[in-house]
C-alpha positions in Angstrom: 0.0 0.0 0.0 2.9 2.1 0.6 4.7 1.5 -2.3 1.9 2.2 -4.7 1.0 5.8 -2.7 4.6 6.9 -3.5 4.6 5.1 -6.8 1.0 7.6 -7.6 2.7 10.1 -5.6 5.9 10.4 -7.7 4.2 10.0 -10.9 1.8 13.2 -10.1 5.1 14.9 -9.4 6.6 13.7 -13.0 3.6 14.6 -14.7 3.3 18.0 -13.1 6.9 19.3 -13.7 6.8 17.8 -17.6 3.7 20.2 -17.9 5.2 23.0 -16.7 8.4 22.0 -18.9 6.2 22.9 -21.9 3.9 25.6 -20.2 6.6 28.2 -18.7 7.5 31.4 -21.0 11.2 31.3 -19.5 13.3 28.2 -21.2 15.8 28.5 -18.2 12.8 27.7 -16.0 11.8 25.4 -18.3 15.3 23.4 -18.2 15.2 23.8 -14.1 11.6 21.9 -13.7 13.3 19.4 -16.2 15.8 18.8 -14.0 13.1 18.3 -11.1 11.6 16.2 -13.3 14.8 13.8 -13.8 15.3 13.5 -10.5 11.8 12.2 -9.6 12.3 10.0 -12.2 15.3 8.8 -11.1 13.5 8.7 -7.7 11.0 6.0 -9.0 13.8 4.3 -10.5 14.7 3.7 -6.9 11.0 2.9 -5.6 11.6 -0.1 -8.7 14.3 -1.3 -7.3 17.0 -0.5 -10.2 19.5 1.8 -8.1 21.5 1.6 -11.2 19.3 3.1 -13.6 18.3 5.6 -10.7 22.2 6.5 -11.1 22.4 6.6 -14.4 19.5 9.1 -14.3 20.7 11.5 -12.4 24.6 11.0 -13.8 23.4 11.3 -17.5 20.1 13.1 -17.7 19.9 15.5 -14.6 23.7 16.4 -15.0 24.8 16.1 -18.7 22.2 16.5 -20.9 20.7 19.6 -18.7 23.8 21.5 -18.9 23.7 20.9 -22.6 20.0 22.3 -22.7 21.5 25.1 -20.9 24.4 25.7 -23.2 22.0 25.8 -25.8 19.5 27.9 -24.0 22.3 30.5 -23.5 23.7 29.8 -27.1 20.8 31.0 -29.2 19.4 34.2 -29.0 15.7 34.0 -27.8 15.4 37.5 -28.3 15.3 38.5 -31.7 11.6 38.8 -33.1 10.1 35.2 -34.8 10.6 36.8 -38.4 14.4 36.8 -37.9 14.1 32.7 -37.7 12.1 32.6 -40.9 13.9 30.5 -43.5 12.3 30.8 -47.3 14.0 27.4 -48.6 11.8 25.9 -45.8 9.3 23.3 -47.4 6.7 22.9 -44.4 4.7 20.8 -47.0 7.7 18.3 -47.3 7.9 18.3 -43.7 4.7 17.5 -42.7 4.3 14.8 -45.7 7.3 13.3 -44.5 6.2 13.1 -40.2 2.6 11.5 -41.8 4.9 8.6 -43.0 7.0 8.1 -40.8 4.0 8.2 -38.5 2.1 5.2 -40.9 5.3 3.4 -40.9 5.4 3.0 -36.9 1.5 2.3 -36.7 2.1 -0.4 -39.1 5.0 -1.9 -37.3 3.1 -1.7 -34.3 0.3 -3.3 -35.7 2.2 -6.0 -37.3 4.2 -7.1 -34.0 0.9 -6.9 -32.3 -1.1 -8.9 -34.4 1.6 -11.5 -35.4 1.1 -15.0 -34.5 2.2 -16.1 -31.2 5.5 -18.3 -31.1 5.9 -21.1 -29.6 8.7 -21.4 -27.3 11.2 -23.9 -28.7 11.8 -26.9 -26.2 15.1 -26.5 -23.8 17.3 -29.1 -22.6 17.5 -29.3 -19.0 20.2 -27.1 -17.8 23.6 -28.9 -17.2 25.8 -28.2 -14.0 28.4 -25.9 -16.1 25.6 -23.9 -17.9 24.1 -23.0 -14.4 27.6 -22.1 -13.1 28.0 -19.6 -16.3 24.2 -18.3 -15.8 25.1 -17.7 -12.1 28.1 -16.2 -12.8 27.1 -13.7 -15.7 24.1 -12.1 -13.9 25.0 -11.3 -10.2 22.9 -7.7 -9.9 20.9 -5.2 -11.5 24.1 -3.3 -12.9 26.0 -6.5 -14.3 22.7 -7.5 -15.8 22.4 -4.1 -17.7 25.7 -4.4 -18.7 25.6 -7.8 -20.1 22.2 -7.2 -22.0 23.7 -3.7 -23.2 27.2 -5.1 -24.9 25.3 -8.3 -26.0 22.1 -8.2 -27.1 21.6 -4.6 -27.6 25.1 -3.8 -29.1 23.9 -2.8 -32.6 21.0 -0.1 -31.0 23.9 1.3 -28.6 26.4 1.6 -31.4 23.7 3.6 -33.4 23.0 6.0 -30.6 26.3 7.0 -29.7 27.2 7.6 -33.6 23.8 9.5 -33.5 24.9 11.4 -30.7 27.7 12.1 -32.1 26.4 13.3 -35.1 24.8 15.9 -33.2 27.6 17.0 -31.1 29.8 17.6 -34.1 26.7 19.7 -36.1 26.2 21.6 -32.8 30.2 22.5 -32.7 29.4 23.3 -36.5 26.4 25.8 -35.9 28.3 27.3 -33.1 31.1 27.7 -34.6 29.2 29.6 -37.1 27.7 31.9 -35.0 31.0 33.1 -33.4 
């Protein structure tokens, strides 16, 4: 009973800083109650019972990725008037065509995976004494079991999104770099 008062308790608290994320006129503001809303997220990361991932929140989100909200925040100048940012090679049309498919594409993939046939699971050998060793030894906690699943059977998803991230840090070096 406890547990799902502070489970409700912390999600009210995530909802109501993400809303004020979007709904505040000042973006520094806005990046604080992002931080807030790290943190209790980080917080029910805990209440889970991954200490890890709670970690990992605060570490990457609530320390790394804020300051570079901030640096960007402080980078672009918010106050020129909106008819500076206008762009005439802009093609909104394009855009928009382009989000509607990429949009029909994921409903499709979502219907298909959840309308697929269900899978048998394919028989298993009892386990012998040396494959229950290895099993006990590969998996001791929450962080080795992260660990293992991220450099083994998520190895091709991670290597995308560091080369993705670091795509974007050298275009925002680029941009900057530009402007000064």
């Amino acid at each position: 009973m406890g547990q799902a008062i502070a489970f409700y308790t912390l999600s009210a608290f995530i909802l109501g800083f993400a809303v004020l994320v979007v709904s505040t006129k000042d973006t520094v503001h806005s990046v604080l109650f992002l931080v807030l809303d790290f943190l209790f997220v980080a917080a029910l990361y805990v209440l889970l019972g991954a200490p890890f991932l709670a970690a990992i929140q605060v570490l990457v989100y609530a320390g790394g990725i804020v300051v570079l909200y901030l640096f960007v925040v402080m980078l672009v100048n918010l106050k020129r008037s909106p008819e500076a940012h206008h762009d005439p090679h802009r093609r909104a049309r394009l855009g928009f065509v382009l989000a509607a498919l990429v949009l029909i594409e994921v409903g499709a993939i979502a219907a298909y995976s959840a309308g697929g046939p269900v899978r048998p699971a394919a028989p298993q050998a009892p386990p012998t004494a040396a494959a229950t060793a290895v099993s006990a030894m590969r998996a001791v906690g929450n962080t080795e079991e992260v660990g293992w699943l991220l450099y083994t059977n998520y190895l091709i998803p991670f290597e995308v999104a560091s080369m993705l991230l670091l795509v974007a840090m050298i275009g925002a070096i680029v941009l900057a770099k530009r402007e000064l």
